[in-house]
C-alpha positions in Angstrom: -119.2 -26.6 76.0 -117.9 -23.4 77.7 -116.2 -20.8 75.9 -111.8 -20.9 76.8 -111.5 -19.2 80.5 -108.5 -16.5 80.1 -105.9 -17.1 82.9 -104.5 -14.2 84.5 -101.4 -13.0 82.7 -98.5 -13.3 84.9 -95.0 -11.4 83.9 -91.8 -13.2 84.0 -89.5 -12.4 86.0 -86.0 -12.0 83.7 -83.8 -14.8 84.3 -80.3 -14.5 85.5 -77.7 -14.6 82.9 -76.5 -18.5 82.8 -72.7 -18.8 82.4 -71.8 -20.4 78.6 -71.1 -24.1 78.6 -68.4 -23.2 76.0 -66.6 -21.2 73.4 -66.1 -21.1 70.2 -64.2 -19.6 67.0 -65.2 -20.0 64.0 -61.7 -19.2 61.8 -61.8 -18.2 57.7 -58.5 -20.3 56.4 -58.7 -18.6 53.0 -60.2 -19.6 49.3 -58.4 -22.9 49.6 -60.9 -26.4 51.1 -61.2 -26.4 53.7 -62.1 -23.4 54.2 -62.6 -23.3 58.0 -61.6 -24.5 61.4 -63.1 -24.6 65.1 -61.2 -23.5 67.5 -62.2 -23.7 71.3 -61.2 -21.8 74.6 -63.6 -23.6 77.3 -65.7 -26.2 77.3 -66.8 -29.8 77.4 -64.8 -31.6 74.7 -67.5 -33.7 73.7 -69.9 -31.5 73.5 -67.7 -29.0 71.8 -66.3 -31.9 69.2 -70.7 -32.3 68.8 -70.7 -28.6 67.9 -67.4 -28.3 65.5 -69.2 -31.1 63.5 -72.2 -29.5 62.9 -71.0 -25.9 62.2 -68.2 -27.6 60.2 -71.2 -29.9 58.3 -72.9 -26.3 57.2 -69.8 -24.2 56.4 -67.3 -26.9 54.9 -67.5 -26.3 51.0 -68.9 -22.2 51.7 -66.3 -19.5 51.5 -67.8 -16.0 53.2 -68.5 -14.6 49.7 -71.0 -17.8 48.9 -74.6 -16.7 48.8 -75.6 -19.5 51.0 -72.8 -18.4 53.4 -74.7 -15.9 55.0 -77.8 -18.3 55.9 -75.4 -20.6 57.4 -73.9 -18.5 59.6 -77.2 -17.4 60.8 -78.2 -21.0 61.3 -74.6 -21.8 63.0 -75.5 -18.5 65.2 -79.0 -19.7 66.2 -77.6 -23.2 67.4 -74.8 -21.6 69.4 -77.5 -19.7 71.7 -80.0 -22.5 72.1 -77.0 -24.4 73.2 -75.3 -21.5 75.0 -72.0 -21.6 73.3 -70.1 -18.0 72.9 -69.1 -17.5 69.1 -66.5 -15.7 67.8 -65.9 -15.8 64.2 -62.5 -14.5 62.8 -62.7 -14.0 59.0 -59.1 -12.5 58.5 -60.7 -9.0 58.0 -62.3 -6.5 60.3 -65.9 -7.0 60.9 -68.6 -5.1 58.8 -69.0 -1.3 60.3 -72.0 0.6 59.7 -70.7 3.9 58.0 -70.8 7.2 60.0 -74.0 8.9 60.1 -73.5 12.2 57.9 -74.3 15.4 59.3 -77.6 17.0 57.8 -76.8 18.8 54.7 -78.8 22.6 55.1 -80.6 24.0 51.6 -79.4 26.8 50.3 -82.0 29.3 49.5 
């Protein structure tokens, strides 16, 4: 046997962007089942209806406090880029900022 031959590395080129095939918003309804609804903007309706079902299928009985709430979101978020779907999610409050950064505080001394 011979030992693996390395091939030469070649680099990628970057891809141009590709324009979505959709969009989507995921909207919080409040503590009351159901607790969410798809809306769309763009997009094929069959493919969109395809995509509502399945974000729907992992969000349905979760409200945003729910532990597994935040694993399904990430899960709905990973299937919305491999299919190339914008995703917009409206929870009826601002989104989550990251606080200021504080200034240093100088010892005294």
């Amino acid at each position: 046997m011979t030992p693996p031959v390395d091939e030469p590395v070649v680099p990628e080129e970057p891809e141009e962007p590709v324009p979505p095939v959709g969009h989507v918003r995921v909207v919080y309804l409040g503590p009351v089942a159901p607790h969410w609804e798809v809306q769309s903007d763009f997009g094929d309706p069959t493919f969109i209806e395809e995509f509502r079902q399945r974000t729907l299928a992992r969000l349905v009985l979760l409200p945003p406090h729910d532990p597994q709430y935040r694993r399904n979101r990430e899960r709905v978020v990973r299937d919305a880029e491999r299919e190339n779907v914008t995703l917009e999610w409206d929870l009826g409050v601002p989104e989550e900022e990251p606080p200021p950064a504080a200034a240093p505080v100088e010892a005294a001394g």
